[in-house]
C-alpha positions, 0 to 999 in steps of 0.5 A: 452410187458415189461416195463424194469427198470435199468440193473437188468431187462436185462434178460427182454429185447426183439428184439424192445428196447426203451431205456428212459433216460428222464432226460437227455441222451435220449434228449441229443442224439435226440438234437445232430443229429436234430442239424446236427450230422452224428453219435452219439457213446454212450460209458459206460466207460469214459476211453474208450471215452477218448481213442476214441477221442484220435484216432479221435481229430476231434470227439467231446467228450460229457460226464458226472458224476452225472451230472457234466461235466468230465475234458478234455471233450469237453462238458456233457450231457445238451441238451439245451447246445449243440452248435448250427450247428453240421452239419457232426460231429460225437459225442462220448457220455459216460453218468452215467445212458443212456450209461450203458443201451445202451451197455447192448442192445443185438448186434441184437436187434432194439433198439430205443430212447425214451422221452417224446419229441419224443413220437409220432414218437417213437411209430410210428416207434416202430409199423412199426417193425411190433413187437408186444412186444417192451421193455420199458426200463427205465434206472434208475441211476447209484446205480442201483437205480429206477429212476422216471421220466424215469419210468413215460415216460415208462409208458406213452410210453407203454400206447401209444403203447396199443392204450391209451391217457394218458394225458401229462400234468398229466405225465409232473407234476408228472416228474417235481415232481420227484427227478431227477427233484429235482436234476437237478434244484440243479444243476441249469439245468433249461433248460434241465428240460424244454426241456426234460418235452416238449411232442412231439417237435420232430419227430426224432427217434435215432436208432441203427445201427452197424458202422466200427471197432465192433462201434454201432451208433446212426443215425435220 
């Protein structure tokens, strides 16, 4: 079963994908439908987000670049920062890293997502499918450029799948030593840092599903 890192392992890719954006896309999505959210729609380019949220006012607009929040959008990508009732809400989600990947999925694969925070029920649903050689797929950054903590939670997820124990509080210190780590607390998102390093918190699993007008979406 592969382990996949940014788009240059697209070719990879089987019919199960867990998409892993530790740091913070994978966290921001799972937050959105715990809090309530009917749908999320993961969009790669901005302008077509925009657009989007041109035909549906009511939608909310969530987004960013290298971390900083997009002008004229309702809010980023900070999943300890989302309003608190979301309940029916659709949310439109166009990020640096995730939203690539997302859209690179082949249109018929199941594809899941994966943190450190939803491991155990990631790797349950991932069994259920039946599949037995799922992909891992670390997003990695925007420059095409290896991404370490999302490399770290790939690696811990695969080695729950295999039937390991990897132990979480040796995979949560090597994240929080990670660059990404660095570059979140410059950024002074400390509570995403938190939020996304926290092992099993959630029993939800966002997956794929096709929607109206050639949309995809993630459900819980």
């Amino acid at each position: 079963m592969p382990i996949l890192s940014t788009l240059i392992d697209a070719k990879r890719q089987t019919d199960v994908i867990v998409v892993i954006d530790a740091f913070r896309a994978s966290n921001t999505i799972i937050e959105l439908l715990a809090k309530g959210a009917e749908r999320v729609v993961p969009v790669k380019d901005e302008d077509a987000a925009r657009k989007l949220k041109d035909a549906h006012p009511d939608w909310l607009l969530l987004g960013e670049r290298r971390g900083l929040r997009l002008a004229g959008f309702d809010g980023d990508n900070s999943p300890s920062n989302l309003p608190a009732d979301l309940a029916g809400k659709i949310v439109i989600l166009s990020t640096s890293n995730g939203t690539r990947i997302i859209e690179a999925c082949l249109p018929g694969s199941d594809v899941l997502i994966g943190s450190f925070a939803n491991a155990d029920a990631v790797i349950a649903a991932v069994r259920a499918t039946g599949y037995e050689t799922p992909s891992f797929w670390a997003v990695g950054l925007i420059d095409g450029q290896f991404a370490e903590e999302d490399m770290l939670c790939a690696r811990y997820l695969y080695g729950r799948f295999s039937g390991l124990t990897p132990d979480s509080a040796v995979f949560r210190d090597e994240a929080l030593k990670s660059s990404g780590a660095t570059r979140l607390r410059g950024l002074d998102l400390h509570a995403d840092l938190d939020l996304c390093t926290q092992f099993d918190r959630t029993a939800i699993v966002p997956r794929r599903v096709a929607w109206e007008n050639g949309l995809s979406c993630f459900r819980g």
